[in-house]
Biopython code that builds the backbone (N, CA, C, O; Angstrom):
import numpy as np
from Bio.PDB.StructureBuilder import StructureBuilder

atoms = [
    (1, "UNK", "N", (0.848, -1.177, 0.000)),
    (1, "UNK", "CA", (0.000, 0.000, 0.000)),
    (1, "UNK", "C", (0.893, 1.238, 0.000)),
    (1, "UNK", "O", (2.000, 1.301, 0.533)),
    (2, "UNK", "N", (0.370, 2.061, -0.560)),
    (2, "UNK", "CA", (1.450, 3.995, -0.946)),
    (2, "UNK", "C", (1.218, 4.141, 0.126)),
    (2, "UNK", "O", (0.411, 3.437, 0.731)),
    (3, "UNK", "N", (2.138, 5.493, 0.853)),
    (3, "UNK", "CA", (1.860, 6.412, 1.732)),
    (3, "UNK", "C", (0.437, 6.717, 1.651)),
    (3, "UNK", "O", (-0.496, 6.382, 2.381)),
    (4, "UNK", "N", (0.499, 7.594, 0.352)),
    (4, "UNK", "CA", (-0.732, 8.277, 0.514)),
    (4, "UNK", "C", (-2.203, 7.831, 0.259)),
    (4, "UNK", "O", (-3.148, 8.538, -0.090)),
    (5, "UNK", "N", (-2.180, 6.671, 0.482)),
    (5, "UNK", "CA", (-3.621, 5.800, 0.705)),
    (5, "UNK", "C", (-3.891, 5.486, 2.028)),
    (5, "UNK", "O", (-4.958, 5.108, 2.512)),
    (6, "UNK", "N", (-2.780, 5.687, 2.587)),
    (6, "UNK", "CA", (-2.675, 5.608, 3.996)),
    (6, "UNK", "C", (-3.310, 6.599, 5.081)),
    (6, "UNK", "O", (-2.958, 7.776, 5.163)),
    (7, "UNK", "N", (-4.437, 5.920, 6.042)),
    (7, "UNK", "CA", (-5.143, 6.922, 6.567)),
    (7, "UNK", "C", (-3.842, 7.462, 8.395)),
    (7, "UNK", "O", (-2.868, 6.938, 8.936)),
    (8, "UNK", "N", (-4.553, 8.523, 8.606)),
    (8, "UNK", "CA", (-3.369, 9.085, 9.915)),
    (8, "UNK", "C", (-3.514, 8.461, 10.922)),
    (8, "UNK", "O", (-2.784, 8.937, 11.792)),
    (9, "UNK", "N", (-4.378, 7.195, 11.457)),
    (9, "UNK", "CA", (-4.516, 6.403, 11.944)),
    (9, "UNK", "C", (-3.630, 4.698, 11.822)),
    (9, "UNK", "O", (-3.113, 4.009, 12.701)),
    (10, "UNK", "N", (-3.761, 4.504, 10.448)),
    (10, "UNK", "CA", (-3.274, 3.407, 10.087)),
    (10, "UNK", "C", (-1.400, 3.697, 9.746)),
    (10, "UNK", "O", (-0.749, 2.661, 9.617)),
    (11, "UNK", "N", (-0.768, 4.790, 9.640)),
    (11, "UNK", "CA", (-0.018, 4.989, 9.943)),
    (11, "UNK", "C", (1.002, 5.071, 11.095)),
    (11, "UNK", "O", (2.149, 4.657, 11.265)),
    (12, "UNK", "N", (-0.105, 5.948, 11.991)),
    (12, "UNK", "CA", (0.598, 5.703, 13.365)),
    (12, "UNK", "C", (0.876, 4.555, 13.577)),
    (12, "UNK", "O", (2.054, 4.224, 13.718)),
    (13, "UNK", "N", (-0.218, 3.594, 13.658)),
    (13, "UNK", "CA", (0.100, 2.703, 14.230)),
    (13, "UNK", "C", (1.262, 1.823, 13.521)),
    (13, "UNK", "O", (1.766, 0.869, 14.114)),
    (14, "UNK", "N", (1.703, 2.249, 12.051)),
    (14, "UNK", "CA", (2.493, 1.288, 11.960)),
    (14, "UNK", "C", (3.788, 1.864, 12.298)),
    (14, "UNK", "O", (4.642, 1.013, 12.547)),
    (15, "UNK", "N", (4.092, 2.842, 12.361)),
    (15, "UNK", "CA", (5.070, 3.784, 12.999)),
    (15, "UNK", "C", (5.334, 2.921, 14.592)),
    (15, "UNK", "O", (6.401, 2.438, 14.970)),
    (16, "UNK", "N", (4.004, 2.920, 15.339)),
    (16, "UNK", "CA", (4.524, 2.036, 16.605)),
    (16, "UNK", "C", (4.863, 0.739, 16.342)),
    (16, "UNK", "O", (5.820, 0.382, 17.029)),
    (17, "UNK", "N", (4.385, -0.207, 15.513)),
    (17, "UNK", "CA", (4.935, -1.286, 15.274)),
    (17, "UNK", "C", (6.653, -1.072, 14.943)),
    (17, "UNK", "O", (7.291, -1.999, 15.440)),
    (18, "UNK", "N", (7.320, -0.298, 14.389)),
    (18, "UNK", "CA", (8.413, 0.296, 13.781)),
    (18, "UNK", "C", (9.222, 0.281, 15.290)),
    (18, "UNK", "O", (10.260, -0.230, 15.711)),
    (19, "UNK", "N", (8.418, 0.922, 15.712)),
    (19, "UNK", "CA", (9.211, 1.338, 16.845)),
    (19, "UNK", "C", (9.584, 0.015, 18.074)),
    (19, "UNK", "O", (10.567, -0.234, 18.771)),
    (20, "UNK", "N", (8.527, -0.481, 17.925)),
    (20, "UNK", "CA", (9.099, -1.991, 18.831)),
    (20, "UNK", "C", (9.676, -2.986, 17.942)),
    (20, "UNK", "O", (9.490, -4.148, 18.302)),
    (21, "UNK", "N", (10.287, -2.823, 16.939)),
    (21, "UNK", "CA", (10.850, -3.627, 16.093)),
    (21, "UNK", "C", (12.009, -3.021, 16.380)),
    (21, "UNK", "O", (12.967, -3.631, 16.854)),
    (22, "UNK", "N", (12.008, -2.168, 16.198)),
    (22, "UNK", "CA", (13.627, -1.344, 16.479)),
    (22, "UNK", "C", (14.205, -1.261, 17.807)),
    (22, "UNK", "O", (15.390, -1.327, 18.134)),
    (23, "UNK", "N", (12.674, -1.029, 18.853)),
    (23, "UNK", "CA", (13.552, -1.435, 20.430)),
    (23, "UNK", "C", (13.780, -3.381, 20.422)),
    (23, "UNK", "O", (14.609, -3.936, 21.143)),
    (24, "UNK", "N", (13.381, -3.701, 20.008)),
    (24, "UNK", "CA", (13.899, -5.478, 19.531)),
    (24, "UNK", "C", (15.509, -5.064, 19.414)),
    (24, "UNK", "O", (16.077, -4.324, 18.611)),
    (25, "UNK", "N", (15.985, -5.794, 20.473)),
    (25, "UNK", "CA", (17.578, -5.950, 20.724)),
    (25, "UNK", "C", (17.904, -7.194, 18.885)),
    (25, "UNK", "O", (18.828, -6.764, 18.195)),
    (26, "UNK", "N", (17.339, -8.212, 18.443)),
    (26, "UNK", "CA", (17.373, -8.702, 17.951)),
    (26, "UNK", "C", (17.632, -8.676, 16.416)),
    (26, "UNK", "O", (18.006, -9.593, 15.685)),
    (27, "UNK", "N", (17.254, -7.038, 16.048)),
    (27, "UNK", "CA", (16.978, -6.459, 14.694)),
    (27, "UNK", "C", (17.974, -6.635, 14.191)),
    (27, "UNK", "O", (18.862, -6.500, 15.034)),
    (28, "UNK", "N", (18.357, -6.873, 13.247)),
    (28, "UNK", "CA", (19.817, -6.418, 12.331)),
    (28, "UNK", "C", (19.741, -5.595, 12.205)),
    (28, "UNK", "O", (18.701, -4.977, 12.435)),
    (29, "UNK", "N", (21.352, -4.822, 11.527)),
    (29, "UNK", "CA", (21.201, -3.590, 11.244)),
    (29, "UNK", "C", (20.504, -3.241, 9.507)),
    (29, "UNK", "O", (20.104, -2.122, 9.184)),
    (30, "UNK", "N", (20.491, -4.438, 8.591)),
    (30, "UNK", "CA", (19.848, -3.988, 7.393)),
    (30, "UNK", "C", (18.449, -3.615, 7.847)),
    (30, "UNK", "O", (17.865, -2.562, 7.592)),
    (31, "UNK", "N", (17.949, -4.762, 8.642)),
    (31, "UNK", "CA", (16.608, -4.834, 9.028)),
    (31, "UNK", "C", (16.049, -3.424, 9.253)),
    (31, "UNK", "O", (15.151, -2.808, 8.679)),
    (32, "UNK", "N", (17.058, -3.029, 10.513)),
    (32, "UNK", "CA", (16.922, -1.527, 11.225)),
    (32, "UNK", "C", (16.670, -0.559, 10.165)),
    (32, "UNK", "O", (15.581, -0.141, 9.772)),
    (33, "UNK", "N", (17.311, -0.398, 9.945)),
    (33, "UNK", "CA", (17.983, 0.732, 8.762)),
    (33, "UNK", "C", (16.787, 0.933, 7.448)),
    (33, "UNK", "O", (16.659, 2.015, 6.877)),
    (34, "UNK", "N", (15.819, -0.498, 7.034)),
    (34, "UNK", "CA", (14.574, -0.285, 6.250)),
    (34, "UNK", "C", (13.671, 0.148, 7.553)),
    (34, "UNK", "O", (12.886, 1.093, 7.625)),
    (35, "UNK", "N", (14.022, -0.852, 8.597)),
    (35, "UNK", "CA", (12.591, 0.073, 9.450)),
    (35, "UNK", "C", (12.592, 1.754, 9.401)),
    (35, "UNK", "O", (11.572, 2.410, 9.188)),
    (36, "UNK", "N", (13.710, 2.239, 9.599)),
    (36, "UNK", "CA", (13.860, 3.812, 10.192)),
    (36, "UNK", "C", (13.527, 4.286, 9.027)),
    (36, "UNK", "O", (12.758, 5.245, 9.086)),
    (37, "UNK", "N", (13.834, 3.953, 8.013)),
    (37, "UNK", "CA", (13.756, 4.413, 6.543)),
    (37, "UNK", "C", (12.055, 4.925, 6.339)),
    (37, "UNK", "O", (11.581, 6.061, 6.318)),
    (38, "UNK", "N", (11.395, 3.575, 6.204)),
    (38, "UNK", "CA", (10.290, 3.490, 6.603)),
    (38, "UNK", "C", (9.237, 4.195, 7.722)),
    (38, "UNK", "O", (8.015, 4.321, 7.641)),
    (39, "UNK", "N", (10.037, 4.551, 8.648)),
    (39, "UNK", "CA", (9.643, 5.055, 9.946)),
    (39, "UNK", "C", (9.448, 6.395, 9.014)),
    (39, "UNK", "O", (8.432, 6.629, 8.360)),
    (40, "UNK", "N", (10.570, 7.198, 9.077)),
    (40, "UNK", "CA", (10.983, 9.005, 8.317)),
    (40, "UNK", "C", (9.883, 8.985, 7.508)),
    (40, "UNK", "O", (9.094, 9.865, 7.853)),
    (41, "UNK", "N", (9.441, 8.243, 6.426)),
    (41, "UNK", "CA", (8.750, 8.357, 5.152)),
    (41, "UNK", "C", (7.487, 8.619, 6.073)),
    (41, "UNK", "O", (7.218, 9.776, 6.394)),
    (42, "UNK", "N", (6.668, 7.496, 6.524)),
    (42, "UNK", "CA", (5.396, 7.879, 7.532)),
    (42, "UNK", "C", (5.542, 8.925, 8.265)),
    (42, "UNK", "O", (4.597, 9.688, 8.065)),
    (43, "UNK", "N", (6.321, 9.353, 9.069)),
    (43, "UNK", "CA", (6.080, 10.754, 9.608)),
    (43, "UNK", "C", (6.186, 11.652, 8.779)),
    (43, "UNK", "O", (5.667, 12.764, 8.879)),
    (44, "UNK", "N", (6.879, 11.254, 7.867)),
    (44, "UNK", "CA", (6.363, 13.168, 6.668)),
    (44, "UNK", "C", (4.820, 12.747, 6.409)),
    (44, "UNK", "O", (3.908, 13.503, 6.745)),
    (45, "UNK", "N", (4.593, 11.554, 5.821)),
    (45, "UNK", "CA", (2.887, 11.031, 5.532)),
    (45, "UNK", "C", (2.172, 11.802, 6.867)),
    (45, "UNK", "O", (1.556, 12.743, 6.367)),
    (46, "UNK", "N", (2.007, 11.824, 8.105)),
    (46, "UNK", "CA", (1.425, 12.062, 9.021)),
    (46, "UNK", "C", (1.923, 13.659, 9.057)),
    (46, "UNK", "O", (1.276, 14.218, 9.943)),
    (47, "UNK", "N", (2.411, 14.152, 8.714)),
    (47, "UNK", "CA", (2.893, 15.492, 9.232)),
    (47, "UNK", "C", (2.069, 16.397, 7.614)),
    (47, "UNK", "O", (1.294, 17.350, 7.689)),
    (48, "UNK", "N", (2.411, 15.919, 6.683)),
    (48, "UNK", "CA", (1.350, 16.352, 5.492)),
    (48, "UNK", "C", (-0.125, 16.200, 6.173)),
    (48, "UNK", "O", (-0.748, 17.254, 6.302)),
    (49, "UNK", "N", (-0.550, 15.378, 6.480)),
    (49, "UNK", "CA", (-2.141, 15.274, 6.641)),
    (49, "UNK", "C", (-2.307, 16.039, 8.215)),
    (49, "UNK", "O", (-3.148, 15.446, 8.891)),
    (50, "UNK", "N", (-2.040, 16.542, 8.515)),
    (50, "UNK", "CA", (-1.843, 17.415, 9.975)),
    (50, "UNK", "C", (-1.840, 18.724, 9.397)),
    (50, "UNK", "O", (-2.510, 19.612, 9.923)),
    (51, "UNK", "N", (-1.129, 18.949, 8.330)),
    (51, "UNK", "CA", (-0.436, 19.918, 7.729)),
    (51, "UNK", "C", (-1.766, 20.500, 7.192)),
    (51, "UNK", "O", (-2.153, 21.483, 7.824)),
    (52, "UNK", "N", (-2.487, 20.137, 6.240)),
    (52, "UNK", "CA", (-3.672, 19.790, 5.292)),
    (52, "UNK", "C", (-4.723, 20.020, 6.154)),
    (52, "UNK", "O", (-5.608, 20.771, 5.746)),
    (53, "UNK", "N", (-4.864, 19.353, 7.688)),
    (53, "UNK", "CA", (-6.135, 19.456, 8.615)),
    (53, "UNK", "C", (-5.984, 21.279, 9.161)),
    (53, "UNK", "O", (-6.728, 22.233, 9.389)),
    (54, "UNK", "N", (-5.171, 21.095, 9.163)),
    (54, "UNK", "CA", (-4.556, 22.790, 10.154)),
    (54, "UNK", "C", (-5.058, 23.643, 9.044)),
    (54, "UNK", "O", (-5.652, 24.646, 9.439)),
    (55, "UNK", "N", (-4.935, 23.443, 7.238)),
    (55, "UNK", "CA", (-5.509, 24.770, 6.928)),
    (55, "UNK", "C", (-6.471, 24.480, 6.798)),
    (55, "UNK", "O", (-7.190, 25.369, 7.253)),
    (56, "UNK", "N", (-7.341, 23.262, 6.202)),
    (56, "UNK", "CA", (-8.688, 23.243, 6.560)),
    (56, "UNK", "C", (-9.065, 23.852, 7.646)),
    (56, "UNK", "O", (-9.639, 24.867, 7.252)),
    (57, "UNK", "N", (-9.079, 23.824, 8.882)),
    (57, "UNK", "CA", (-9.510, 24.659, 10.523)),
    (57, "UNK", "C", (-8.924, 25.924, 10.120)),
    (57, "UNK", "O", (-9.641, 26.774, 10.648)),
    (58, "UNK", "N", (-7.917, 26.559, 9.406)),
    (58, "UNK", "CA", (-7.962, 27.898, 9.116)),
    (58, "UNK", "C", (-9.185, 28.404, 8.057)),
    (58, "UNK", "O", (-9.708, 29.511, 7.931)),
    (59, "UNK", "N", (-9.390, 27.271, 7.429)),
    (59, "UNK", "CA", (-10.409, 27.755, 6.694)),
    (59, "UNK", "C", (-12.233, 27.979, 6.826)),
    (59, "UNK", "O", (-13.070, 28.782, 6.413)),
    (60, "UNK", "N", (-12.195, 26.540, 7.794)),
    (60, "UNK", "CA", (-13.728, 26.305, 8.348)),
    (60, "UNK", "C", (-13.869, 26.993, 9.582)),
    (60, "UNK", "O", (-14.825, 26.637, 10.271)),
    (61, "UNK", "N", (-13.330, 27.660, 9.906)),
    (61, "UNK", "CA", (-13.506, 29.165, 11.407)),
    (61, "UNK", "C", (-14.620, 29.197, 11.433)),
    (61, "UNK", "O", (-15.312, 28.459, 12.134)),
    (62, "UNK", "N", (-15.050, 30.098, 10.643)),
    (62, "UNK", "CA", (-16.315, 30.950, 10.345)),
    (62, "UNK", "C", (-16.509, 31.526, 9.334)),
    (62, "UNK", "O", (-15.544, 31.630, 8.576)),
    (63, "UNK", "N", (-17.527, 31.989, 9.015)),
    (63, "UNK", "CA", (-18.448, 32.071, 7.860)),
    (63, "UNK", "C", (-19.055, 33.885, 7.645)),
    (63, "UNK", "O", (-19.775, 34.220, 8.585)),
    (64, "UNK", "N", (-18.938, 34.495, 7.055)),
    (64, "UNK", "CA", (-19.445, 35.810, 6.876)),
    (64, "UNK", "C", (-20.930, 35.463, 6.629)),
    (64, "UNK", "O", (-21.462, 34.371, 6.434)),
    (65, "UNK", "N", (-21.490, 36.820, 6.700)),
    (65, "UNK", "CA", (-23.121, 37.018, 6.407)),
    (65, "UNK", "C", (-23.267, 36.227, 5.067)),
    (65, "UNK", "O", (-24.278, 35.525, 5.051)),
    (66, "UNK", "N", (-22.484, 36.175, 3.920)),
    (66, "UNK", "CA", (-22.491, 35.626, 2.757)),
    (66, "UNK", "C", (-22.802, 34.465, 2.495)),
    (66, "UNK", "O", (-23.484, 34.081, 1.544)),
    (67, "UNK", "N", (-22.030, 33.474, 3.816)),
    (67, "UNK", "CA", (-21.572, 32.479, 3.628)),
    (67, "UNK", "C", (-20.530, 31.945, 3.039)),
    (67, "UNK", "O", (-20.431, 30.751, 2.755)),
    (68, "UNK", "N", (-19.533, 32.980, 2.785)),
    (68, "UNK", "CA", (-18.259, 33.082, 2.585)),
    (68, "UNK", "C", (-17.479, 32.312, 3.783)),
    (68, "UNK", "O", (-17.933, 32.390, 4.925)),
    (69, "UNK", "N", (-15.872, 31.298, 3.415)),
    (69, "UNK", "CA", (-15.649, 31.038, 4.445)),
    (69, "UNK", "C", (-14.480, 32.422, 4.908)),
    (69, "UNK", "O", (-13.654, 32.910, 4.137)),
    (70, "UNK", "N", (-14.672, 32.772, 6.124)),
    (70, "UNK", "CA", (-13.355, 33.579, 6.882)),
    (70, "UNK", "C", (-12.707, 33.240, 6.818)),
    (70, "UNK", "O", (-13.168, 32.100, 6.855)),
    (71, "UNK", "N", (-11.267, 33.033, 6.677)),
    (71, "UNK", "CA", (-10.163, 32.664, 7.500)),
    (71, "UNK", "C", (-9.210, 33.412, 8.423)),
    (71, "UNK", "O", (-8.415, 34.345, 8.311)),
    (72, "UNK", "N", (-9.680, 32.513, 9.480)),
    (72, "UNK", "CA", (-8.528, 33.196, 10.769)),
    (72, "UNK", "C", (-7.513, 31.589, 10.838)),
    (72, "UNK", "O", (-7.711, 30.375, 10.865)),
    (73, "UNK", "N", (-6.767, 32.227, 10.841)),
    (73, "UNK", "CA", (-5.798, 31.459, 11.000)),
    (73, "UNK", "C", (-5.661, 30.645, 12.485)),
    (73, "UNK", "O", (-6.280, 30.951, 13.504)),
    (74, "UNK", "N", (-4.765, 29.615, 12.357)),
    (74, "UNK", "CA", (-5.425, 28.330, 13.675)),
    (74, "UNK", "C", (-4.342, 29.003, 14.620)),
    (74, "UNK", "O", (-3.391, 29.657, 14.194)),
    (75, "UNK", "N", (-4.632, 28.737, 16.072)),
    (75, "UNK", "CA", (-3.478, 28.996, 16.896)),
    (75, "UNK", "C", (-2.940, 27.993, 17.372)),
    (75, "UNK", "O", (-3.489, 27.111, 18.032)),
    (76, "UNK", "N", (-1.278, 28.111, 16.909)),
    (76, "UNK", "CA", (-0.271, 26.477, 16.879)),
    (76, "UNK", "C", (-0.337, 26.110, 18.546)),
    (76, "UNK", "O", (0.108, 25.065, 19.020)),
    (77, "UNK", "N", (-0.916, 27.078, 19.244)),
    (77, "UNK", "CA", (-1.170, 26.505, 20.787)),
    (77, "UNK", "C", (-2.168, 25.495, 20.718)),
    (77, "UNK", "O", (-2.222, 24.475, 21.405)),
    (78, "UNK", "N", (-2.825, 25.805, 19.974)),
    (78, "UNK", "CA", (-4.246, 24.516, 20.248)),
    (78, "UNK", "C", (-3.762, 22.917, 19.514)),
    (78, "UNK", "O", (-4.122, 21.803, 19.895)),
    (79, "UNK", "N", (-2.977, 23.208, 18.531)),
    (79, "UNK", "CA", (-2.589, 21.595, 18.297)),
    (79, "UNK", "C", (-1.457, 21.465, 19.400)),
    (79, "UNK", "O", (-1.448, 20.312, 19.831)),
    (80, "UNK", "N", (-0.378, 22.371, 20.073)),
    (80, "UNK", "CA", (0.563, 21.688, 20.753)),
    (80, "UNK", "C", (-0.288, 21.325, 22.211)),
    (80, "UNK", "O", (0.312, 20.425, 22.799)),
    (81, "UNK", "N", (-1.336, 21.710, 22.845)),
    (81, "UNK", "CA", (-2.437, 20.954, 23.748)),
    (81, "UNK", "C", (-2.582, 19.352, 22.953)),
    (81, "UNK", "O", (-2.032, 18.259, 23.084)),
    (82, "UNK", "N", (-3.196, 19.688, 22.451)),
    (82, "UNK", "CA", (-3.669, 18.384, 21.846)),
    (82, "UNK", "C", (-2.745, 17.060, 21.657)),
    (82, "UNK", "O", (-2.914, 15.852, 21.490)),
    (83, "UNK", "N", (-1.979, 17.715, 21.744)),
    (83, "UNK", "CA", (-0.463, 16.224, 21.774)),
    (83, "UNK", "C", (-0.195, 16.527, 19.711)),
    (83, "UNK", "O", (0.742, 15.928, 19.183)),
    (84, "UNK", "N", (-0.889, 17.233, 19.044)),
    (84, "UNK", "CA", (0.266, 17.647, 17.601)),
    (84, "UNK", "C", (1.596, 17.979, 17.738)),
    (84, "UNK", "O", (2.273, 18.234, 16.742)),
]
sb = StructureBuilder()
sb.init_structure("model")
sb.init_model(0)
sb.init_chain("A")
sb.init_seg("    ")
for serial, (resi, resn, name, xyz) in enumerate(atoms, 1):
    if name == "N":
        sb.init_residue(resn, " ", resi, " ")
    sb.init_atom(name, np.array(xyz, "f"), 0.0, 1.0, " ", f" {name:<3s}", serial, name[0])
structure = sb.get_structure()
């Protein structure tokens, strides 16, 4: 499956699988070395679709008399609460 068929859910989690493969004393280092590889690639995947949600919420704020959308821009405090 691509990155980008990949939902931000089904990623993480394989990111944690990654990650207890790699705390595995057992790994080789080729082994390692596709995991981390692998690892980097999914976190840009997850950091695009974060990326993408943040201007959507700059965009879906609010709405003028028109029904125009506003944009106010998001405050990076509210995703670093959130654990983003």
């Amino acid at each position: 499956m691509k990155d980008n068929e990949l939902t931000f859910e089904k990623s993480v989690s394989r990111l944690e699988e990654i990650v207890k493969q790699l705390d595995d004393t057992g790994t080789g280092l080729d082994s390692a070395l596709e995991c981390y590889e692998e690892g980097v690639r999914l976190l840009k995947h997850c950091n695009n679709i974060l990326d993408t949600a943040q201007r959507r919420i700059e965009i879906l704020r609010s709405v003028d008399e028109n029904g125009s959308p506003v944009i106010e821009a998001a405050d990076e405090n509210q995703f670093k609460t959130a654990g983003f």
